[in-house]
C-alpha positions in Angstrom: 47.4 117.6 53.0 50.0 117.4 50.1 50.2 113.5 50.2 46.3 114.0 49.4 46.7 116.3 46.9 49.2 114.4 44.8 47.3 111.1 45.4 44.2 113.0 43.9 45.5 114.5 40.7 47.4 111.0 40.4 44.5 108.9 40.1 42.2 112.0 38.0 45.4 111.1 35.4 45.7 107.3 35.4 43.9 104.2 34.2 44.6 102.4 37.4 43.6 104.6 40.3 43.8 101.7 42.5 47.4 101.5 42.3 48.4 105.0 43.3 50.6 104.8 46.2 51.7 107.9 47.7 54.6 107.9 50.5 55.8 110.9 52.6 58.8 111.2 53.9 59.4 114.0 56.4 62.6 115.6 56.4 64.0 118.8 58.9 63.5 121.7 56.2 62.1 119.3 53.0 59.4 116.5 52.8 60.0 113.9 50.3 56.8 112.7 47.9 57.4 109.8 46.8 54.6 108.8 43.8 54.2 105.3 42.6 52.1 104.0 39.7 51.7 101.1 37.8 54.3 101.2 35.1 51.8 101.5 32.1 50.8 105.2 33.4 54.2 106.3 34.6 53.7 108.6 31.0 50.8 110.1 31.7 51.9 111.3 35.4 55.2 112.7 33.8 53.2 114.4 30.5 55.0 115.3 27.5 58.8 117.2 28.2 57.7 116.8 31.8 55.3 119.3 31.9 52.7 117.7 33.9 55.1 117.0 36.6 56.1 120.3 36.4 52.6 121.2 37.0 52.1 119.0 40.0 55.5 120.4 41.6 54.5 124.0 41.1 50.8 123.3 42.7 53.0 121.4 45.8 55.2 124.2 46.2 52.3 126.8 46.3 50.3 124.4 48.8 54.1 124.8 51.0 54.1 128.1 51.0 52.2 128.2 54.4 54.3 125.7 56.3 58.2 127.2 55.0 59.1 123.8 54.4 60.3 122.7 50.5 58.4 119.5 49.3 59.8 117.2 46.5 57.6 114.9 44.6 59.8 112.0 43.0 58.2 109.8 40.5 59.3 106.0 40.7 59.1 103.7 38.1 
C-alpha cells in the first residue's frame, strides 16, 4: 500500500511520471522506500527546505500507524 502511495504523489509532482521507480525494501521493525526520479525533478519531490519530503514522510508514517512498523522513504539522486 505505501509503495503505491509514494509512487502516486511522485508522479502528481513530476514532469516525467514514467520514470517514477519506487522500491521496497522490507526490514524486521522498518521498511525502506526507496524513490527514484529522473534527475531533472529530484527538486520538485524534495520541495523548498525539504518540506515536501517532509510531507510525504509524515503521510507514510500515518499510513504505518496500523501495521507498528517505521517506514523510511529515501530519495536517490
Amino acid at each position: 500500500m505505501e509503495k503505491e502511495l509514494v509512487a502516486y504523489i511522485a508522479k502528481s509532482l513530476v514532469d516525467n511520471p514514467d520514470s517514477v521507480e519506487v522500491t521496497l525494501i522490507e526490514g524486521e521493525k522498518s521498511t525502506i522506500l526507496e524513490l527514484k526520479v529522473d534527475p531533472n525533478d529530484v527538486g520538485k519531490v524534495i520541495g523548498k527546505h525539504g518540506r515536501i519530503a517532509k510531507a510525504v514522510r509524515t503521510i507514510l508514517n500515518a499510513a504505518a500507524t496500523k501495521t507498528g512498523k517505521r517506514i523510511l522513504l529515501e530519495i536517490l539522486d
